[in-house]
C-alpha positions as CSV (number, residue, x, y, z in Angstrom):
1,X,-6.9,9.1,-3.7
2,X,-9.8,6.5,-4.8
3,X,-13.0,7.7,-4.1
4,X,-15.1,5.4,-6.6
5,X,-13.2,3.0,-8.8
6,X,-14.3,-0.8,-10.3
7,X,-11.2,-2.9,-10.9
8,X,-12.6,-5.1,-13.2
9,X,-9.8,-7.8,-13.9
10,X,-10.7,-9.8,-17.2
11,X,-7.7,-11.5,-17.8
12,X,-6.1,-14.5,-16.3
13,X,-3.6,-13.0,-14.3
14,X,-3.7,-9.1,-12.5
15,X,-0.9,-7.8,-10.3
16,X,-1.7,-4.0,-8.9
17,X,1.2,-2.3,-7.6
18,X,4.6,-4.3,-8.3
19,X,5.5,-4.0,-5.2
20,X,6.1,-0.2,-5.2
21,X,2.6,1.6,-5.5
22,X,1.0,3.5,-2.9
23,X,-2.8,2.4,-2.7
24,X,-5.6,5.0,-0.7
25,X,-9.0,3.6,-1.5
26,X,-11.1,6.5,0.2
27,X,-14.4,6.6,1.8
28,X,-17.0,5.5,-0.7
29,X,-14.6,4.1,-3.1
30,X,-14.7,0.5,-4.4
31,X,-12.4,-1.6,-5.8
32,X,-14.2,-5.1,-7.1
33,X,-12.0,-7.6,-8.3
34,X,-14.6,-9.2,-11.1
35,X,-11.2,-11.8,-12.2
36,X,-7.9,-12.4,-10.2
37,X,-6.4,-9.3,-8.6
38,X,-3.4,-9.0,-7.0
39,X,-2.6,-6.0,-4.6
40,X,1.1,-5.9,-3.6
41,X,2.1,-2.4,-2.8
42,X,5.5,-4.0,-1.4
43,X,6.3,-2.2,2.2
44,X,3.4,0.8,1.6
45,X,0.2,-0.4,3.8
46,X,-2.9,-0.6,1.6
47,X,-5.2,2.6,3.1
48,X,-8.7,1.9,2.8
49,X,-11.6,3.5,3.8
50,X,-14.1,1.8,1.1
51,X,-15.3,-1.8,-0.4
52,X,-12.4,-4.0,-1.2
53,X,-14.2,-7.3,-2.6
54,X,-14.1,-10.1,-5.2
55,X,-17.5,-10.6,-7.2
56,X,-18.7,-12.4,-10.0
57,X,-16.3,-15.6,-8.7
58,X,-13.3,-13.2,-8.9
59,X,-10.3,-13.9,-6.4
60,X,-8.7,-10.8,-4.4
61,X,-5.4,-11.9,-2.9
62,X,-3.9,-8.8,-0.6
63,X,-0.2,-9.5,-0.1
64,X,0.0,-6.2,1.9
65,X,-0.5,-4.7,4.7
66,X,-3.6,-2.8,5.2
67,X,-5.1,0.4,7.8
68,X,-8.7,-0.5,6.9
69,X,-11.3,1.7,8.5
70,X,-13.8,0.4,5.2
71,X,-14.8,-3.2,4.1
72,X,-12.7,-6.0,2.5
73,X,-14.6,-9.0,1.7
């Protein structure tokens, strides 16, 4: 479980999860995509309780479900 991460994507191109990750971003975690970041955890819903956001003119494209009970900007 995530309690406080920064994804910080500097390259071009960022896929997390392939399609076959489980993703738990827990109260008080962040995940800041500062680039492009994909999230793809295929048929596993995205569980998050923190910050999901893009910053610093990052893109963060979700192409899964998610149980939010936190943030995504």
């Amino acid at each position: 479980m995530n309690e406080s991460i920064a994804v910080a994507v500097a390259f071009l191109s960022g896929i997390l999860g392939g399609g076959q990750m489980t993703l738990v971003n827990g109260a008080g975690g962040i995940i800041d995509a500062t680039g492009l970041l994909i999230l793809n955890t295929g048929s596993n819903a995205i569980s998050n309780a923190g910050l999901l956001e893009a910053t610093a003119g990052g893109t963060l494209i979700i192409e899964s479900t998610i149980n939010n009970s936190g943030t995504a900007l």
